[in-house]
DSSP file (Angstrom, degrees, kcal/mol; ACC not computed):
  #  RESIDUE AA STRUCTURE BP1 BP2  ACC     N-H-->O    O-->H-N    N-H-->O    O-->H-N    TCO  KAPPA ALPHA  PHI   PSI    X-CA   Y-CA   Z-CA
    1    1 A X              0   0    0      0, 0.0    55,-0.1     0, 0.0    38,-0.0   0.000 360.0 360.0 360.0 127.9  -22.1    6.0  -38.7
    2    2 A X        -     0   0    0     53,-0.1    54,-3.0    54,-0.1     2,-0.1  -0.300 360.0-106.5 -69.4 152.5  -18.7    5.0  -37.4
    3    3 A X  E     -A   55   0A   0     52,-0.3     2,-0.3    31,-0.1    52,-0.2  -0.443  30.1-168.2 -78.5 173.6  -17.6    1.4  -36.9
    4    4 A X  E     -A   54   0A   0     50,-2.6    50,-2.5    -2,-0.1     2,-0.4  -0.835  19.4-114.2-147.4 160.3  -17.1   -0.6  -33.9
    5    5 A X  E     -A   53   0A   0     -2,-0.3    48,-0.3    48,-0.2     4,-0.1  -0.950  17.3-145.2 -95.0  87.7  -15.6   -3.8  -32.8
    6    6 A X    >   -     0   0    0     46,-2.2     3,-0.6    -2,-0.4    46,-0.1   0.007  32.3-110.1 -78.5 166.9  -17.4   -6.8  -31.5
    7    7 A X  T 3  S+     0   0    0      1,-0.2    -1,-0.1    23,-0.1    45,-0.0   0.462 107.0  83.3 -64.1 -18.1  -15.8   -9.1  -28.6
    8    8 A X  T 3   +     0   0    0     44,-0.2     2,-0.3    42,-0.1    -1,-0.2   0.344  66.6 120.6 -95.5  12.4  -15.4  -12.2  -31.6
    9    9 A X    <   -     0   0    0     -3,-0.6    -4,-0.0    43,-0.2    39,-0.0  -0.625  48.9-164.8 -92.1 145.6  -11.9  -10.4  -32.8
   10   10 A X        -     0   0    0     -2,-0.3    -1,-0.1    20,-0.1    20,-0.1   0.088  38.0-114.4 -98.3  23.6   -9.0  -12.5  -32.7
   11   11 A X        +     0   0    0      1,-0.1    19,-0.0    20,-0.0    15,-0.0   0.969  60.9 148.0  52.0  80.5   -6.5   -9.9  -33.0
   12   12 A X        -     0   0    0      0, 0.0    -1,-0.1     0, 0.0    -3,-0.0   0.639  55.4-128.2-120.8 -28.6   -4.9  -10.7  -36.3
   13   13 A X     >  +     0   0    0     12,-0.1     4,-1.6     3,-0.0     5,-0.4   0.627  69.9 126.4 100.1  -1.3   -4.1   -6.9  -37.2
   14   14 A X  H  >  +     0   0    0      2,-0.2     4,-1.1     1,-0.2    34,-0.1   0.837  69.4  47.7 -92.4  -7.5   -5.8   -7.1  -40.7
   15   15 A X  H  > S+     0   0    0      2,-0.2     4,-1.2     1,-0.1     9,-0.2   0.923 110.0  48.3 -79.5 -39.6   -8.2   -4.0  -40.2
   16   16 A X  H >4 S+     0   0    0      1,-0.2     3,-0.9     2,-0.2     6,-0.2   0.957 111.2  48.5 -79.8 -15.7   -6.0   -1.7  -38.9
   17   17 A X  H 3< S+     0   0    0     -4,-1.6    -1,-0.2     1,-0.2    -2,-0.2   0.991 116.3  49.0 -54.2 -49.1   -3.4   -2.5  -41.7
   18   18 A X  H 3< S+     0   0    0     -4,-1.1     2,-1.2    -5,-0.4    -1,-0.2   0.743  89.0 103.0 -64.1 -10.4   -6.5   -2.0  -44.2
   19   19 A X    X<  -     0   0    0     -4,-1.2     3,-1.3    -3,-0.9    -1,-0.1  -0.248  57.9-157.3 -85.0 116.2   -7.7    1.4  -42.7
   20   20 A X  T 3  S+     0   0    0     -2,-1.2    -1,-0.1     1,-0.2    -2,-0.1   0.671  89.2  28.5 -79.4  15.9   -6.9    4.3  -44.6
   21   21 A X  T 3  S-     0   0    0      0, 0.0    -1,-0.2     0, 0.0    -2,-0.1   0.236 111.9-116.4-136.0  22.8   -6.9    7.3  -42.4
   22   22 A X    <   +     0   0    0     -3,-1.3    -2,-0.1    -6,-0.2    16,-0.1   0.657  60.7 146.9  49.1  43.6   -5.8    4.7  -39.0
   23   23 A X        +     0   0    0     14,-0.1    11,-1.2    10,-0.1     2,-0.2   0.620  43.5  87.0 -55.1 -20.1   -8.3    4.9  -37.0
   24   24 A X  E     -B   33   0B   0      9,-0.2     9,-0.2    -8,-0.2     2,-0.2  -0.753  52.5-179.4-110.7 140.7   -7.9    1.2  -35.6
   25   25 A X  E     -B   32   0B   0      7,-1.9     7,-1.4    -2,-0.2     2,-0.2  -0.673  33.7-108.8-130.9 153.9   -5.6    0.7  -32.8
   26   26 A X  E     -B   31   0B   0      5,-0.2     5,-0.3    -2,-0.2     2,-0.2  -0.754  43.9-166.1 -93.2 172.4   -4.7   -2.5  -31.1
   27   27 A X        -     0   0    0      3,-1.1     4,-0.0    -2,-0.2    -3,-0.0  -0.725  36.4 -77.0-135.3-170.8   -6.2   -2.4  -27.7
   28   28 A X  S    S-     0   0    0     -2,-0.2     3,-0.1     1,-0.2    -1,-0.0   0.867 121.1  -1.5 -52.5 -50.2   -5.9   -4.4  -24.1
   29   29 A X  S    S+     0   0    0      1,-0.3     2,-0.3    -3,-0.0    -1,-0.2   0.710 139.1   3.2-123.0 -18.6   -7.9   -7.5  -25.4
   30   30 A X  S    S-     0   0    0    -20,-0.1    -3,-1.1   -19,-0.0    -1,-0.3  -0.778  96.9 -80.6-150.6-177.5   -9.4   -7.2  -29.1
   31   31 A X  E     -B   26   0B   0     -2,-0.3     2,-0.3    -5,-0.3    -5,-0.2  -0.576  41.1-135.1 -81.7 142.8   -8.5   -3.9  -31.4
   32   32 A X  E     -B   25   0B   0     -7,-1.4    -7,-1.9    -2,-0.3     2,-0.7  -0.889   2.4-144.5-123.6 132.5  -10.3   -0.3  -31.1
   33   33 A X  E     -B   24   0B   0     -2,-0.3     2,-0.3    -9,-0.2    -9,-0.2  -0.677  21.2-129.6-100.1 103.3  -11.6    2.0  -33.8
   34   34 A X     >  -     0   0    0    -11,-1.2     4,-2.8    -2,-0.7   -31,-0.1  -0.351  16.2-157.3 -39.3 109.9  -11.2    5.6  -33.0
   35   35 A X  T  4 S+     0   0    0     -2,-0.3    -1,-0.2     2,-0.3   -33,-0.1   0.519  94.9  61.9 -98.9  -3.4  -15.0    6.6  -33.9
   36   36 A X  T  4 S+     0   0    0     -3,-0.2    -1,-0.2   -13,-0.1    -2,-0.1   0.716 113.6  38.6 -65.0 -34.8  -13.4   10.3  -34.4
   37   37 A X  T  4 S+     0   0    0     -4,-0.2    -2,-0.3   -14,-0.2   -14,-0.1   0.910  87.2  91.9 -69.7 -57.7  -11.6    8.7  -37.0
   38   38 A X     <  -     0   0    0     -4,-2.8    -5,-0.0    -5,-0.2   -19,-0.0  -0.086  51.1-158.0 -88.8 158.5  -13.3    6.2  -38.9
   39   39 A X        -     0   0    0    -37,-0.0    -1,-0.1   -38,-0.0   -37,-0.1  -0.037  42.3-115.2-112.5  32.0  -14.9    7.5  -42.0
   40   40 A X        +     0   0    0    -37,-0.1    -2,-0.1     1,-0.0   -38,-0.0   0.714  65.8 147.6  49.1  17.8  -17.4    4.6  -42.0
   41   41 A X        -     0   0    0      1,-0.1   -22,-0.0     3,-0.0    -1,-0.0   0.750  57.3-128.8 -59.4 -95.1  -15.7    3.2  -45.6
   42   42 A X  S    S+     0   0    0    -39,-0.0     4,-0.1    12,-0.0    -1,-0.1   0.151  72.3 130.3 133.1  26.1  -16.5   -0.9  -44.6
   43   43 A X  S >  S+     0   0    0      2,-0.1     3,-1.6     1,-0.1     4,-0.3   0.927  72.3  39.9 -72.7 -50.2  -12.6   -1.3  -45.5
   44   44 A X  G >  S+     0   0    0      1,-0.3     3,-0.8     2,-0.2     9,-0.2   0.778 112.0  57.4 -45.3 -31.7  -12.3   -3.3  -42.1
   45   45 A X  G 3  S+     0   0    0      1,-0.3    -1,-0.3     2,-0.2     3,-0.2   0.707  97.9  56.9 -64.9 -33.6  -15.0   -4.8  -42.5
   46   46 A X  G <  S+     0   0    0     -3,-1.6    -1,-0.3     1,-0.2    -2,-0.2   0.497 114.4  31.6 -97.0  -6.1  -14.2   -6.2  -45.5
   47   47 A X  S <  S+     0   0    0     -3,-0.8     2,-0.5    -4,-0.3    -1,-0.2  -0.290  84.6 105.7-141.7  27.6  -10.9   -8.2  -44.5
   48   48 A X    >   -     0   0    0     -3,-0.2     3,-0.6    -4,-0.1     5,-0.0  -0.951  60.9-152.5 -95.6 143.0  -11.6   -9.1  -41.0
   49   49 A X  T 3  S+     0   0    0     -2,-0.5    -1,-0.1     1,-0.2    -4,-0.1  -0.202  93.8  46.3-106.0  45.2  -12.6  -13.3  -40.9
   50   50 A X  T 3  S-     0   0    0      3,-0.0    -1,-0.2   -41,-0.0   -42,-0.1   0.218 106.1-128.2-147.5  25.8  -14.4  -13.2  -38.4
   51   51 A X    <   +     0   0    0     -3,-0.6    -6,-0.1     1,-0.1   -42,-0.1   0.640  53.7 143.1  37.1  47.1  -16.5  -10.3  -39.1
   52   52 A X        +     0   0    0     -8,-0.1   -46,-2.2   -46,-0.1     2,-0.3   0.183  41.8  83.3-117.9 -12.8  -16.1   -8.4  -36.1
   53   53 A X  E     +A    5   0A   0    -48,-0.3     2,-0.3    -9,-0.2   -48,-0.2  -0.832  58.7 164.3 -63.0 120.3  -16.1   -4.4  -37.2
   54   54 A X  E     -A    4   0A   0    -50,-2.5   -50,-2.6    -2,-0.3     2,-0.7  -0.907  34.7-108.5-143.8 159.0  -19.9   -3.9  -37.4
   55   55 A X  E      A    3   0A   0     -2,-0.3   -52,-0.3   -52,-0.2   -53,-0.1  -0.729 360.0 360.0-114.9 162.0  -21.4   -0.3  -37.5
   56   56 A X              0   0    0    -54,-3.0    -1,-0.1    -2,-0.7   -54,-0.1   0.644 360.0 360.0 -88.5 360.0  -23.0    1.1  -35.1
């Protein structure tokens, strides 16, 4: 199951550095995961601080 992006991201940019086939994008207000893309690794997941990449 791909991840997704809750409303509590502050836009700090450390998931999409950490995603390794770059699926995460910044978007208008909080950052977007390409759900074509992500390959559900939990790398974002794991370096966001504010826990905000959840899976659907």
């Amino acid at each position: 199951m791909a991840y997704k992006i809750k409303s509590d991201c502050i836009s700090c940019g450390a998931c999409e550095a950490e995603c390794p086939v770059g699926a995460i994008s910044a978007g208008a207000d909080k950052y977007v995961i390409d759900i074509d893309k992500c390959i559900s690794c939990g790398a974002c997941a794991g370096v966001c601080p504010v826990g905000a990449p959840v899976e659907e």
